[in-house]
TIVOTI-752986 format. One record per residue: residue number from 1; residue in one letter; x negated, y, z negated of N, C-alpha, C, CB in turn. Coordinates in pm, whole numbers, plus 50000, padded with zeros to 5 digits. Each point is the difference from the previous one (the first is absolute). Glycine has a CB too. Layout:
! residues N
REC	NUM	a	X	Y	Z	X	Y	Z	X	Y	Z	X	Y	Z
...
This chain:
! residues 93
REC	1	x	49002	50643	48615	50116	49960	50077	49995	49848	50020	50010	50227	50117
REC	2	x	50112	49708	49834	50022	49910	50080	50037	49909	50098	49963	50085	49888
REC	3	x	50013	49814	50165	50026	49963	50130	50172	49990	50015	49745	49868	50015
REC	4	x	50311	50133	49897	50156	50046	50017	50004	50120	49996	50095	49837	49907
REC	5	x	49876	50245	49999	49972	50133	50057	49952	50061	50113	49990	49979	49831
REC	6	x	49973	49965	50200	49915	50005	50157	50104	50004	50102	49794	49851	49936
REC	7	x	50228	50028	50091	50171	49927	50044	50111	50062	49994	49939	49828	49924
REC	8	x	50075	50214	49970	50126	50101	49999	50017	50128	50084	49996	49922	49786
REC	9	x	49864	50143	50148	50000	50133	50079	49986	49970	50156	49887	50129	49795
REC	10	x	50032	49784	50242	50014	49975	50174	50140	49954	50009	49747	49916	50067
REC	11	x	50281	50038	49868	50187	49989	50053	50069	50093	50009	50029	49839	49910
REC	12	x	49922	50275	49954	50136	50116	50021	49911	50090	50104	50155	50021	49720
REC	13	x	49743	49968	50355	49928	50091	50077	50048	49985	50161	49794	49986	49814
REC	14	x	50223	49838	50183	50019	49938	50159	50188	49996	50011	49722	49797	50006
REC	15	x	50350	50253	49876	50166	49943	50018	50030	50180	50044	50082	49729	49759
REC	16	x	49785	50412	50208	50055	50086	50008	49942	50084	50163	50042	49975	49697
REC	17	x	49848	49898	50321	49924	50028	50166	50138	49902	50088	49635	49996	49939
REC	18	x	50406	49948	50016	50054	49916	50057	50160	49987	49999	49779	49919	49959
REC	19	x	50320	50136	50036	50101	50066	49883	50111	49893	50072	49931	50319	49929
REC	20	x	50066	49611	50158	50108	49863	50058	49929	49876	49974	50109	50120	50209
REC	21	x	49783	49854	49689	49949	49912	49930	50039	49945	49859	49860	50094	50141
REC	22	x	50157	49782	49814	50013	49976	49889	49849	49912	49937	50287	50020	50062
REC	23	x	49643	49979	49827	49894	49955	49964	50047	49924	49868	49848	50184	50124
REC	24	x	50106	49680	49869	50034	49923	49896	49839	49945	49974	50290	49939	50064
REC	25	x	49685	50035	49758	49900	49988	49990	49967	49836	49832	49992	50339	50160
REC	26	x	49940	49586	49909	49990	49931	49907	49852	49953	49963	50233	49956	50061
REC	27	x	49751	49995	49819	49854	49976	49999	50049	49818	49937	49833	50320	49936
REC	28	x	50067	49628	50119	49932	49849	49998	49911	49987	49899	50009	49973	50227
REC	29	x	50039	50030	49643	49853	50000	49874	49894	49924	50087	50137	49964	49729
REC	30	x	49926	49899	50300	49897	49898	49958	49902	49981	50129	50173	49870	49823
REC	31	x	49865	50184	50277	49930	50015	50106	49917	50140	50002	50175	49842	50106
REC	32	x	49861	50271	49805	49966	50120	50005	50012	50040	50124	49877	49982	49829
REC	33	x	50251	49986	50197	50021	50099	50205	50130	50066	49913	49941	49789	50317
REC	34	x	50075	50323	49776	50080	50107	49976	50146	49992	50146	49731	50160	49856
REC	35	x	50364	49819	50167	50059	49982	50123	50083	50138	49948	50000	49699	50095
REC	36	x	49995	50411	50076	50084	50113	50028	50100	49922	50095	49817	50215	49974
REC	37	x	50268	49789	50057	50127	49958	50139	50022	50157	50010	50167	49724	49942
REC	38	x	49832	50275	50187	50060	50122	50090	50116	49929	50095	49752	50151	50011
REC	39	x	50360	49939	49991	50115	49978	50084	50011	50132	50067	50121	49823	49854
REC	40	x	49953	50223	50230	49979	49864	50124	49938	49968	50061	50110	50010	50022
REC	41	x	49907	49852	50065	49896	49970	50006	49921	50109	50176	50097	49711	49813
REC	42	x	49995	50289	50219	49937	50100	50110	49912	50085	49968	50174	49995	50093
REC	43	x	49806	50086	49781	49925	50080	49928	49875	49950	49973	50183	50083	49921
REC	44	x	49829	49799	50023	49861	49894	49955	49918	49964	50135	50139	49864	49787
REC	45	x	49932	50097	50305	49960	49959	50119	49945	50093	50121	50157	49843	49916
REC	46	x	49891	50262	50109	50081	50082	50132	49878	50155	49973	50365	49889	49985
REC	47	x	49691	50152	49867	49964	50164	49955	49822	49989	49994	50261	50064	49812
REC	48	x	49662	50001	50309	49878	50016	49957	49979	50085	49895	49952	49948	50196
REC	49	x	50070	50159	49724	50010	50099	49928	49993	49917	49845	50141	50172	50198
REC	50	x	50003	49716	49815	50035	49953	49857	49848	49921	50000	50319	49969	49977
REC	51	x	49609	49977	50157	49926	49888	49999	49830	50010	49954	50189	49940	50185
REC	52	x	49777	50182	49841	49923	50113	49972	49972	50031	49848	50096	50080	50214
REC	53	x	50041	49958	49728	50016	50021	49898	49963	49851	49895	50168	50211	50113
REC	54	x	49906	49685	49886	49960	49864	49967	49898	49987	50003	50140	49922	50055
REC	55	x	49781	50080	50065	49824	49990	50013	49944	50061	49864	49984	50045	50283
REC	56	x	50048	50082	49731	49964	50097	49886	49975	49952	49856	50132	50143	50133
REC	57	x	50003	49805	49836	50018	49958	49918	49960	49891	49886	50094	50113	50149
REC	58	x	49886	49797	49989	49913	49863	49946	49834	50026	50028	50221	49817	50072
REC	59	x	49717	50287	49974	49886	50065	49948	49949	50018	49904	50044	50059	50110
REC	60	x	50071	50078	49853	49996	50018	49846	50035	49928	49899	50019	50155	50070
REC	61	x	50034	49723	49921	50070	49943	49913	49825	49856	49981	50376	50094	50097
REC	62	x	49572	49864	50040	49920	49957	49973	49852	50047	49917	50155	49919	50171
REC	63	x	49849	50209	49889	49888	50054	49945	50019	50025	49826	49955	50112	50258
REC	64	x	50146	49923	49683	50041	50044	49868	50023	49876	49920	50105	50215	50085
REC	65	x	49981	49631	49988	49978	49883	49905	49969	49922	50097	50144	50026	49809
REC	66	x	49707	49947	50227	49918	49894	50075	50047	49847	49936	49775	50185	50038
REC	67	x	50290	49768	49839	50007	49854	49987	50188	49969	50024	49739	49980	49796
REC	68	x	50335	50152	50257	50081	49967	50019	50040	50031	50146	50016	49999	49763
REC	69	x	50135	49896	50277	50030	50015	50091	50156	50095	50061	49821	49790	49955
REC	70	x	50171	50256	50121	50131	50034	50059	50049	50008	50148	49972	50102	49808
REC	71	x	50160	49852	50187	50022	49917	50133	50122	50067	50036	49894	49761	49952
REC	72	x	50135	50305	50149	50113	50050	50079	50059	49902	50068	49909	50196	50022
REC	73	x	50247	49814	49932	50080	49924	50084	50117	50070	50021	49909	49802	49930
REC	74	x	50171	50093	50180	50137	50054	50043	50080	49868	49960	49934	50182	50217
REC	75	x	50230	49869	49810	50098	49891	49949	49987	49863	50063	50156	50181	49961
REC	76	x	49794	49854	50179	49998	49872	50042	49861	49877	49999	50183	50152	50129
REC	77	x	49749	49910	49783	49893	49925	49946	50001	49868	49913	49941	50215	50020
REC	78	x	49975	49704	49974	50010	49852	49989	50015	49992	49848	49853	49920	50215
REC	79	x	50086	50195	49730	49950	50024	49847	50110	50139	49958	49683	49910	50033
REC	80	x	50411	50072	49903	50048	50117	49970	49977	50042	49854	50156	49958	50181
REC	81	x	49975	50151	49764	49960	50063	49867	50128	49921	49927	49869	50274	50066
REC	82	x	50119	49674	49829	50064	49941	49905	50067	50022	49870	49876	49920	50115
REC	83	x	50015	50211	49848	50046	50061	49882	49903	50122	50032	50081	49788	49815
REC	84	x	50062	50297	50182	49919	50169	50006	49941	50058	49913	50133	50050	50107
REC	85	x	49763	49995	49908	49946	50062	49890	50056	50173	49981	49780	49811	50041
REC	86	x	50219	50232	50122	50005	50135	50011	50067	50002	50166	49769	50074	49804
REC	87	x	50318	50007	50209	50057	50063	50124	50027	50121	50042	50063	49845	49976
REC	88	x	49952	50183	50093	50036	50113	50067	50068	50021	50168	49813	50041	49819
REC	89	x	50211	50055	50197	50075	50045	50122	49983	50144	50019	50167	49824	49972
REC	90	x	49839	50151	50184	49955	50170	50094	50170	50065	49965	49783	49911	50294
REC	91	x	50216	50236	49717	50110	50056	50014	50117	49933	50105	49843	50192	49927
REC	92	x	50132	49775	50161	50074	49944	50138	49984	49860	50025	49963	50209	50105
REC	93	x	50024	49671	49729	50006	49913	50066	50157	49939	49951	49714	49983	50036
């Protein structure tokens, strides 16, 4: 598996725990960081459950590719997504 593979499936896993979420996903070759955006942002911020889950995530994602990075963000972040690689959306967003 790879770390987009990886990425993906935690996206279609957290847009279907999460179903008034949208997940946008880009990767940074040259930095080797991976950026998820979660909307909204109340969800990113607010939802212990979604927050829990994230934890989770960047666990496993460290433990499986240790020289890479991945970084959760929301829209109103300093660093956004530029070119999508991969998206998705909850039933209800």
């Amino acid at each position: 598996m790879t770390p987009k593979d990886f990425i993906i499936k935690s996206i279609n896993d957290l847009v279907i725990e999460f179903p008034n979420t949208r997940a946008r996903y880009e990767n940074h070759q040259l930095s080797n960081t991976h950026f998820i955006e979660i909307v909204p942002n109340e969800v990113y911020y607010l939802n212990e459950n979604y927050q829990k889950q994230e934890e989770e995530i960047v666990f496993r994602f460290i433990e499986k590719f240790p020289t890479q990075n991945l970084c959760f963000i929301t829209d109103d972040a300093m660093v956004g997504i530029a070119k999508i690689d991969y998206q998705a959306q909850g039933s209800s967003f």
